[in-house]
C-alpha positions as CSV (number, residue, x, y, z in Angstrom):
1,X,1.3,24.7,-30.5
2,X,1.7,21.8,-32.6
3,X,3.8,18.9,-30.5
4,X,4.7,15.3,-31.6
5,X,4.9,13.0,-29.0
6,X,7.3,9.9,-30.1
7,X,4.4,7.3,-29.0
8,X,2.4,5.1,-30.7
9,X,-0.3,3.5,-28.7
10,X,-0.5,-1.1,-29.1
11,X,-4.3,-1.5,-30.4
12,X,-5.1,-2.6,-26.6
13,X,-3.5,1.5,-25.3
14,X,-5.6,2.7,-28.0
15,X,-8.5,1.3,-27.0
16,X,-8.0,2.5,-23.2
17,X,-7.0,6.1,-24.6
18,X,-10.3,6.3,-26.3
19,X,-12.7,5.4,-24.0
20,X,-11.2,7.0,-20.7
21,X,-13.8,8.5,-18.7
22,X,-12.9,11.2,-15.7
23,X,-13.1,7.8,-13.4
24,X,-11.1,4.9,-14.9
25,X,-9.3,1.6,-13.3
26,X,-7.5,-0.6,-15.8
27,X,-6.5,-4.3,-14.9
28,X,-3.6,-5.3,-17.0
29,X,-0.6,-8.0,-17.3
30,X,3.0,-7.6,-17.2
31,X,4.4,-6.1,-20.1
32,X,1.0,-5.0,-21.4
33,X,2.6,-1.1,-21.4
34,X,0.8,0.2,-18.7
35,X,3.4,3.1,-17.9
36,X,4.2,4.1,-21.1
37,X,0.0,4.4,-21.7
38,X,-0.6,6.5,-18.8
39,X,2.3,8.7,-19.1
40,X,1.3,9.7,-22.9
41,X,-2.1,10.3,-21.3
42,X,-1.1,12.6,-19.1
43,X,1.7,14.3,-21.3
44,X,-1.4,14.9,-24.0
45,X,-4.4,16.2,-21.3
46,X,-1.0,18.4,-19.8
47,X,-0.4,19.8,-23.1
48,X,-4.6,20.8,-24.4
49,X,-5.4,21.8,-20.8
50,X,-6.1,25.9,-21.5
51,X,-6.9,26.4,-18.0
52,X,-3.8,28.1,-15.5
53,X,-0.9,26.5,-14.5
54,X,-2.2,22.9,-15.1
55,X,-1.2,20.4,-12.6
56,X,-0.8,16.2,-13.6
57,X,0.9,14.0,-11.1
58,X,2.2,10.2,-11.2
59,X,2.4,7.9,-8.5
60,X,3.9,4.7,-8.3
61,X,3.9,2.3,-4.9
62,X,7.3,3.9,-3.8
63,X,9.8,7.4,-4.7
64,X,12.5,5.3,-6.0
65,X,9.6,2.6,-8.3
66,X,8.6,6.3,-9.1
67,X,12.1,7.1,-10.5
68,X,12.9,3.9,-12.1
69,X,9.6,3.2,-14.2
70,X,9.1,6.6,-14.9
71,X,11.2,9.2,-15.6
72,X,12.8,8.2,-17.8
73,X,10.3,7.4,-20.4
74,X,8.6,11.1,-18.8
75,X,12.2,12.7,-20.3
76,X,12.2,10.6,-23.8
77,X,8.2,11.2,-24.5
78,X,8.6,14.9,-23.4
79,X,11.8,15.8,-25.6
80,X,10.3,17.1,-28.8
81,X,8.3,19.7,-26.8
82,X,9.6,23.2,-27.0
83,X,11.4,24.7,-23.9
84,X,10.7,21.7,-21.8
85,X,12.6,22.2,-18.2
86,X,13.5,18.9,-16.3
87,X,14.1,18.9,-12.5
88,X,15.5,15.6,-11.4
89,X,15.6,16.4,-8.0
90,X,12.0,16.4,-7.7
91,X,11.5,14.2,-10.5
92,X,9.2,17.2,-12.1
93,X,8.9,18.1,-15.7
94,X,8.2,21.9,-16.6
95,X,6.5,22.4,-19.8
96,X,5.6,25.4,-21.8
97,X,2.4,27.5,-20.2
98,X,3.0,26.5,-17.2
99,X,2.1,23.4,-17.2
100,X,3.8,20.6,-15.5
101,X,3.6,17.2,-14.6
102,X,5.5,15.6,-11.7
103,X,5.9,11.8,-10.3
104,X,5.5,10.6,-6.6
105,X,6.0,7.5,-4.2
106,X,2.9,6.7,-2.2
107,X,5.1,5.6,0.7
108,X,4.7,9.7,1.2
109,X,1.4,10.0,0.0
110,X,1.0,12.4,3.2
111,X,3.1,15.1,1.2
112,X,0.4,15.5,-1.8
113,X,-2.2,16.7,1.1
114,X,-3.4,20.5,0.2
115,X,-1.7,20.1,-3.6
116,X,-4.5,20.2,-6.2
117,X,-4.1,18.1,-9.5
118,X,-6.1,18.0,-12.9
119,X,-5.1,14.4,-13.1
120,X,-3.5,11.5,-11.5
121,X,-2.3,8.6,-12.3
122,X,-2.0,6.0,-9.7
123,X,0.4,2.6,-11.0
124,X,0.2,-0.2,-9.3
125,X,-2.5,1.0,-7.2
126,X,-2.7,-3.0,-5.5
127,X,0.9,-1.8,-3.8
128,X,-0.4,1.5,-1.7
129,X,-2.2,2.0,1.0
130,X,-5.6,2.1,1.0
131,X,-5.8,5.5,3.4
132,X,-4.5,6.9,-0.1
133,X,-7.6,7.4,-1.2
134,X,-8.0,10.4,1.5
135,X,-5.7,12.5,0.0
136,X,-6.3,12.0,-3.8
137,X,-9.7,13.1,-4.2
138,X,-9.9,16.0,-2.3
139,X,-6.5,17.1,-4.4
140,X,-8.9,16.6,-8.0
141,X,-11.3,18.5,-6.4
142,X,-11.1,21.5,-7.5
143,X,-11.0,21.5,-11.4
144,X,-12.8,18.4,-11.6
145,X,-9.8,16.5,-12.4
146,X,-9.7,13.2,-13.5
147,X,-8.0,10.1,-12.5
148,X,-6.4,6.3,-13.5
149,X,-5.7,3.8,-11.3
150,X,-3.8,0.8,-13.2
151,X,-2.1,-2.4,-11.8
152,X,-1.8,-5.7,-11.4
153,X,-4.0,-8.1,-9.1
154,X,-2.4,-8.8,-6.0
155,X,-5.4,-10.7,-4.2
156,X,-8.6,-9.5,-2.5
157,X,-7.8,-6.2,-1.3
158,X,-8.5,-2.4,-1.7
159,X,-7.7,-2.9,-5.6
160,X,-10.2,-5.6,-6.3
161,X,-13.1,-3.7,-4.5
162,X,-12.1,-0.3,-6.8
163,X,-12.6,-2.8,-10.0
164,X,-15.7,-4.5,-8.9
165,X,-17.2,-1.0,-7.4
166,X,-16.4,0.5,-11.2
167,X,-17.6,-2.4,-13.3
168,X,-21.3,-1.7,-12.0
169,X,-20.7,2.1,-12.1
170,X,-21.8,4.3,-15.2
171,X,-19.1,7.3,-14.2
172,X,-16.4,4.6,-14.6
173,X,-14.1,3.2,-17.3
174,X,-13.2,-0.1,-16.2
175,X,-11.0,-3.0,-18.3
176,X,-9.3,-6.0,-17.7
177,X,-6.6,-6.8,-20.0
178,X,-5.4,-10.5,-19.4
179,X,-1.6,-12.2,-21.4
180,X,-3.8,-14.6,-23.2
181,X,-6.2,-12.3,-24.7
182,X,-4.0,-9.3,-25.9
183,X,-1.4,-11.2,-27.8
184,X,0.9,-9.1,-26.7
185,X,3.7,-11.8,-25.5
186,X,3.4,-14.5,-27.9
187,X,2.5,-18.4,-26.8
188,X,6.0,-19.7,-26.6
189,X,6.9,-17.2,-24.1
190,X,4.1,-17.5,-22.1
191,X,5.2,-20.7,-21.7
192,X,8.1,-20.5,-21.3
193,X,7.1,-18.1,-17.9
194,X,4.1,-20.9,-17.3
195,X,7.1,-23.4,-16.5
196,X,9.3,-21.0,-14.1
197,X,6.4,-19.7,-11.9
198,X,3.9,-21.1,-10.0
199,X,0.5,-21.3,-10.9
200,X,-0.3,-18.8,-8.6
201,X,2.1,-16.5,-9.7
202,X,1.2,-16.8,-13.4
203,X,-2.2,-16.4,-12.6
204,X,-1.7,-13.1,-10.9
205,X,0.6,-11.7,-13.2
206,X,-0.3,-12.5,-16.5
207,X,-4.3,-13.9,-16.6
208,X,-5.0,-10.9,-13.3
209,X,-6.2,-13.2,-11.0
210,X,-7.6,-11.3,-8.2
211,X,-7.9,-15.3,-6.5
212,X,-4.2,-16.0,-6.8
213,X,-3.7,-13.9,-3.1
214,X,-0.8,-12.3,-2.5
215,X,2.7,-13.7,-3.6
216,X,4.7,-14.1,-0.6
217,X,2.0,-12.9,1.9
218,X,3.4,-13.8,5.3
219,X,0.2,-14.1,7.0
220,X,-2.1,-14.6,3.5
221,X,-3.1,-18.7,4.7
222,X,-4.0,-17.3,8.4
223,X,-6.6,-14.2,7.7
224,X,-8.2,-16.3,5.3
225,X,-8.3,-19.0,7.7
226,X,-9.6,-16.3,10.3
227,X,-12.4,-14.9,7.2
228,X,-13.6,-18.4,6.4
229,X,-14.4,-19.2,10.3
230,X,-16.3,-15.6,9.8
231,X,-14.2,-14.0,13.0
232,X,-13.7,-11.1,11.2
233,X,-17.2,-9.7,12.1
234,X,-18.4,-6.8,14.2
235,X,-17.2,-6.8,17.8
236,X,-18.0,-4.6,20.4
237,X,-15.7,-3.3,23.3
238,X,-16.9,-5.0,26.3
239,X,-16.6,-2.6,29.7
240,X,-15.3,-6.2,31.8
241,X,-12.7,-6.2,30.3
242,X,-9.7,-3.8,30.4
243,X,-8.5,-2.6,26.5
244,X,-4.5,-3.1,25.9
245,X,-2.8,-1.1,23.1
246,X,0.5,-2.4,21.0
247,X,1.9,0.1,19.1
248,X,4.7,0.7,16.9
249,X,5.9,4.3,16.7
250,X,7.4,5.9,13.9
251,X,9.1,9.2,13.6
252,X,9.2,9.9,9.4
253,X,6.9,6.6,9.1
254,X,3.8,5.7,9.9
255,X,2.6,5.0,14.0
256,X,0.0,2.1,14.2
257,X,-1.7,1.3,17.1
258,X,-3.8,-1.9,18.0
259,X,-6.3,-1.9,20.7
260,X,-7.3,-5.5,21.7
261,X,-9.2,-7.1,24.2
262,X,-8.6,-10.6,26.3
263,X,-11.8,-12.3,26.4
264,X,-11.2,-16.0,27.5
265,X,-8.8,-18.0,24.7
266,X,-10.3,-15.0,22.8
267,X,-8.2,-12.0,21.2
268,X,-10.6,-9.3,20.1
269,X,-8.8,-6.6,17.8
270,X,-11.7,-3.9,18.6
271,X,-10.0,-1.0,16.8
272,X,-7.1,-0.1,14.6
273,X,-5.4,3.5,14.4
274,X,-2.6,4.6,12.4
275,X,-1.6,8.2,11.7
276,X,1.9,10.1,10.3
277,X,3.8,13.2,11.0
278,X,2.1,13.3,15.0
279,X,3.6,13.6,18.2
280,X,3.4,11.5,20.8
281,X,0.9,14.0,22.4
282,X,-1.7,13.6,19.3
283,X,-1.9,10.0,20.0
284,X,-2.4,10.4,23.5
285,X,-5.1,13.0,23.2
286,X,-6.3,10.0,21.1
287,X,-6.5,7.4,23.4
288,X,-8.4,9.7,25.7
289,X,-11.0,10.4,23.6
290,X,-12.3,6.8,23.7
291,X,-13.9,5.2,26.7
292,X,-11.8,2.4,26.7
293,X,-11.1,1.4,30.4
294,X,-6.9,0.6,29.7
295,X,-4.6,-1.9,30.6
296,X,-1.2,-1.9,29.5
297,X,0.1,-0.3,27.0
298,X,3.3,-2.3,24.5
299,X,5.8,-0.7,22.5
300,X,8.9,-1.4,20.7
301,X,12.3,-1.5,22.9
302,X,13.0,1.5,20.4
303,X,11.6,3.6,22.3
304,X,14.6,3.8,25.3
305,X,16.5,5.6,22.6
306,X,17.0,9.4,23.4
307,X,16.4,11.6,20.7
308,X,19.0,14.3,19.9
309,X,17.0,16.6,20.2
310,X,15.8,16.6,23.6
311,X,17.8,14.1,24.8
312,X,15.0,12.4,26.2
313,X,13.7,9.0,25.0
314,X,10.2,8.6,23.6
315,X,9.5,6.4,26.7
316,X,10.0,9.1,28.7
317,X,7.8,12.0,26.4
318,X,5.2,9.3,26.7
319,X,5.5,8.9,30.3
320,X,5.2,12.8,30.9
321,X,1.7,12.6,29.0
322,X,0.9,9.8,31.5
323,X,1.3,7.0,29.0
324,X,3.2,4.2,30.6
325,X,4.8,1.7,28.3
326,X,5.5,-1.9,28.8
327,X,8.7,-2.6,26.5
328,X,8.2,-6.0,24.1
329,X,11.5,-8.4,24.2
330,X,13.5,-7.9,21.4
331,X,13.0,-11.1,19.5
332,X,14.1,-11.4,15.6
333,X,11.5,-10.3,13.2
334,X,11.5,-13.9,12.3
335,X,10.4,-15.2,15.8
336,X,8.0,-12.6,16.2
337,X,6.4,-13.2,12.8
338,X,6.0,-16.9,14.0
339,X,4.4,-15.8,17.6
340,X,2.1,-13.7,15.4
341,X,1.1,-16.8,13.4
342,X,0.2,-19.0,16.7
343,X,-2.1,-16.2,17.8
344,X,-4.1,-15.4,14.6
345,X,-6.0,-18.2,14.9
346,X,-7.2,-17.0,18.4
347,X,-7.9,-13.7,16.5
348,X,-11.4,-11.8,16.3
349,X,-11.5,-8.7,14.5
350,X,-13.6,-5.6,13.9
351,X,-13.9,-5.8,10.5
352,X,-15.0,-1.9,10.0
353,X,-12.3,-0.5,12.6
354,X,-10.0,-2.7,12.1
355,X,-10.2,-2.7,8.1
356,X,-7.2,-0.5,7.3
357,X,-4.7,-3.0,9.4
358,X,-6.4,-6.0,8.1
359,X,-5.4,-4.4,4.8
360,X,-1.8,-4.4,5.9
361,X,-1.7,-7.7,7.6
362,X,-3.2,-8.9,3.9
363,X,-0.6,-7.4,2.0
364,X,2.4,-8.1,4.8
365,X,4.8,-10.1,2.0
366,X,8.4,-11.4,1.9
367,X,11.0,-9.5,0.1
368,X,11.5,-10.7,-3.8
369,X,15.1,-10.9,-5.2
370,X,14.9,-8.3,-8.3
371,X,16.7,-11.2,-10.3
372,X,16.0,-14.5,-9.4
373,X,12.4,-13.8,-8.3
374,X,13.0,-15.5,-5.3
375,X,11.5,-14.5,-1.9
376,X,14.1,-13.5,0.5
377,X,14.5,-14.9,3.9
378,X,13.1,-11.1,5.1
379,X,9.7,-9.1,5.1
380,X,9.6,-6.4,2.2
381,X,9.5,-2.8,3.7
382,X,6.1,-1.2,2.6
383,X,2.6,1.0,3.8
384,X,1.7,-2.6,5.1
385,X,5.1,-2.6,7.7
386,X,3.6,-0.1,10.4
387,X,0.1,-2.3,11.6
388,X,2.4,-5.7,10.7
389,X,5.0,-4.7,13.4
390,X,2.7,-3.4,15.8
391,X,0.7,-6.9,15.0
392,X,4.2,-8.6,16.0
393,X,4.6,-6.9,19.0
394,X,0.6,-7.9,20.4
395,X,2.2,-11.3,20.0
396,X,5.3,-11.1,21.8
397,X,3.5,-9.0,24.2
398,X,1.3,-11.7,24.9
399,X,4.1,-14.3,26.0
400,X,3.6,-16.4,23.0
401,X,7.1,-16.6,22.2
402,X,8.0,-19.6,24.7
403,X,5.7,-21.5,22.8
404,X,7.5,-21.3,19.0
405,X,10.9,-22.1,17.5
406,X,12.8,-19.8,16.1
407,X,13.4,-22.0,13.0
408,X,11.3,-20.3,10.4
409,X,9.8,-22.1,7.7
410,X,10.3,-20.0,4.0
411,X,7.9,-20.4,1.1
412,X,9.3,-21.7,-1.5
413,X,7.6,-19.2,-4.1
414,X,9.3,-19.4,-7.4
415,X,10.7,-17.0,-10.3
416,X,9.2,-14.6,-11.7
C-alpha cells in the first residue's frame, strides 16, 4: 500500500529522520518541530512494520499536553490513509493491518506496565518522572522496539544524564539542536524573545542550556546550595538514633515516603520510597522489611477523612496495621514551602536512596500563566508533587513553622 503522508521534513527533521538509531535522544529549541518530527516517525515505522498487530505509542509529560500537542496533528498526518479509525476517547488511531498508534500522559505512566510497544516516543522527556524509565523498556522488549526521547533542557536532571550517557554510546543517536544554529526563527525574533525573557530562560529554551536550572524551581537555589557543600553523599542509618517517616499518601496519585534521621542540628534523609496503586498495607509491609528502629510517623491532616467506602478514615486502616500517625498542622502550601526552605540547609541526603525524591525536589516549580508566562503565586501540579509534599510535611513536622512568616517571597521570572 502506497500512502502519502502530507509532511515534509525542515532540513534539521531530515537530518534526525535519517540517522535515527533504535536508541535516540534529541535536544532541541522551541519551535524547532519536534512533535510534528516524531509523529511522522512513528506514522511511517507504523505503516512498513510487516510484523502482527504493530504497536507505537506517544507520551507527552501529562494526558491532556498529550491531547493538545498531539492529536491533532496525529488526525491531519493520518487522513490520507485508507480506512483509518480514530478513537478520541483514548486518543488512539486505528490504521489498516492492524496497526495502531496511540498517545499517553506520563502522569499515568503506571497504566503502560505489561503493554508491549515497537516504538515510543517520549516528548519532553525533562517533564516526567524519572521511575519512567521502569516501565518503558521492558514494554520494547519484546520485538526489539525502538525508542525517542526529545525535549527541552530543564537543568541537571534525569534528561541531561540520558544526553550525556548517549553522546559517549555507539547504540545511540544523540543531537542537540540549539535557535541560533538551525535558522529556524530568524534573528529579529530571537530578539525580540531575548528582550522579554530572562537570560536564563532564553538560555534553556532556545540555546538548550542544561546550566540555566529549572525555571521557577521552588527549591532549585537550596539543593544546589546543599550539592556544592557535598551533603548529598552516602549516609548510613545509624542504630542511636530512632528513624521518623513523613509521608504523603495518595489514593489515584503517587504515595511518597521520607525516612529521616535527627542527628544533632543534622537532618539525614537516609531513604526515599514512593509507589502507586498500593494499599496502605503494602507500605506497611514495607516499613517492616527494614531494620529501621522507628519513631514517629507524619502524615497529612487528610488522612481523618473517612472514605466512602468503608467509612473508615485512612488514619484509622493505618492504625489497624499498627501504623500510628502523627497528623502535620495544616499550614498553607505557602508556609510550608518556606519551613521547607529553613530546613534544607540542615539537610543531608543519601544520594543513591534518596535519588528519585531529590529528582522531584529538583524539578518542584511554580505554576506558569499559559499567556503571560508569568509564574503564578502557586506550585505547578506534576510527578515531582508527591516527594515535594511529603518534603513539606518533614518540615512542619519538625516545628519549623514558628520560626518563618507566612509572607512568601515570588520570583519574579519573566515571559516566555
Amino acid at each position: 500500500m502506497k500512502v502519502t503522508i502530507p509532511y515534509k521534513p525542515r532540513v534539521h527533521q531530515k537530518i534526525i529522520h535519517d540517522n535515527l538509531k533504535r536508541w535516540n535522544v534529541l535536544v532541541a529549541h522551541r519551535r524547532f518541530g519536534k512533535t510534528c518530527l516524531v509523529l511522522n516517525e512513528l506514522i511511517k515505522k507504523c505503516m512498513l512494520n510487516s510484523l502482527d498487530s504493530p504497536r507505537y505509542g506517544y507520551i507527552a509529560p501529562t494526558y491532556r499536553m498529550a491531547k493538545q500537542a498531539a492529536w491533532s496533528y496525529l488526525m491531519d498526518y493520518t487522513i490520507t490513509i485508507p480506512d483509518v479509525k480514530y478513537h478520541e476517547t483514548e486518543l488512539r488511531v486505528d490504521l489498516p493491518g492492524k496497526r495502531r498508534i496511540q498517545c499517553f500522559g506520563a502522569d499515568a505512566y503506571q497504566n503502560l506496565r505489561g503493554m508491549r510497544f515497537d516504538g515510543i516516543v517520549v516528548d519532553e522527556i525533562a517533564l516526567m518522572p524519572p521511575a519512567i524509565w521502569e516501565v518503558l523498556r521492558p514494554a520494547l522488549a519484546d520485538r526489539k522496539g525502538w525508542l525517542i526521547a526529545i525535549g527541552t533542557p530543564a537543568g541537571h536532571n534525569a534528561f541531561f544524564d540520558l544526553y550525556d550517557n548517549a553522546r559517549n554510546s555507539k547504540d545511540w543517536y544523540s543531537a542537540i539542536f540549539k535557535a541560533s544554529e538551525t535558522n529556524i526563527i530568524d534573528d529579529e525574533e530571537l530578539e525580540g524573545s531575548k528582550k522579554l525573557m530572562s537570560p536564563e530562560q532564553f538560555e534553556q529554551e532556545f540555546e538548550c542550556s542544561f546550566d540555566a536550572g529549572v525555571l521557577g524551581g521552588i527549591y532549585t537555589r537550596a539543593i544546589s546550595d546543599i550539592t556544592d557543600k557535598e551533603q548529598i553523599t552516602n549516609i548510613e542509618y545509624d542504630t542511636q538514633y530512632e528513624v521518623n517517616t513523613y509521608w504523603d499518601l495518595g489514593i489515584g496519585d503517587a504515595t511518597s515516603i521520607w525516612f529521616a534521621q535527627n542527628v544533632g542540628n543534622r537532618i539525614h534523609l537516609i531513604e526515599y520510597y514512593e509507589n502507586s496503586g498500593q494499599s496502605l498495607e503494602h507500605y506497611a509491609k514495607y516499613l517492616g522489611s527494614k531494620d529501621y528502629k522507628y519513631g514517629d510517623h507524619y502524615g497529612p491532616h487528610d488522612l481523618k477523612v473517612r472514605e466512602l467506602g468503608s467509612g473508615k478514615s485512612r488514619n484509622e486502616i493505618a492504625s489497624n496495621l499498627g501504623l500510628y500517625f502523627t497528623i502535620v498542622p495544616k499550614l498553607s502550601i505557602e508556609d510550608g514551602i518556606n519551613a521547607a526552605r529553613m530546613i534544607l540547609p540542615r539537610c543531608w541526603f543519601d544520594r543513591d536512596k534518596c535519588q528519585l525524591g531529590l529528582e522531584a525536589l529538583r524539578q518542584y516549580s511554580w505554576e506558569r500563566n499559559d499567556k503571560t508566562g508569568q509564574m503564578k503565586n502557586k506550585p505547578k501540579h506534576s510527578w515531582a508533587s508527591h516527594a515535594a509534599d511529603a518534603f513539606r510535611y518533614l518540615a512542619v513536622g519538625l516545628n519549623e513553622s514558628k520560626q518563618f512568616s507566612s509572607k512568601i517571597k515570588y520570583p519574579n521570572i519573566g515571559i516566555i
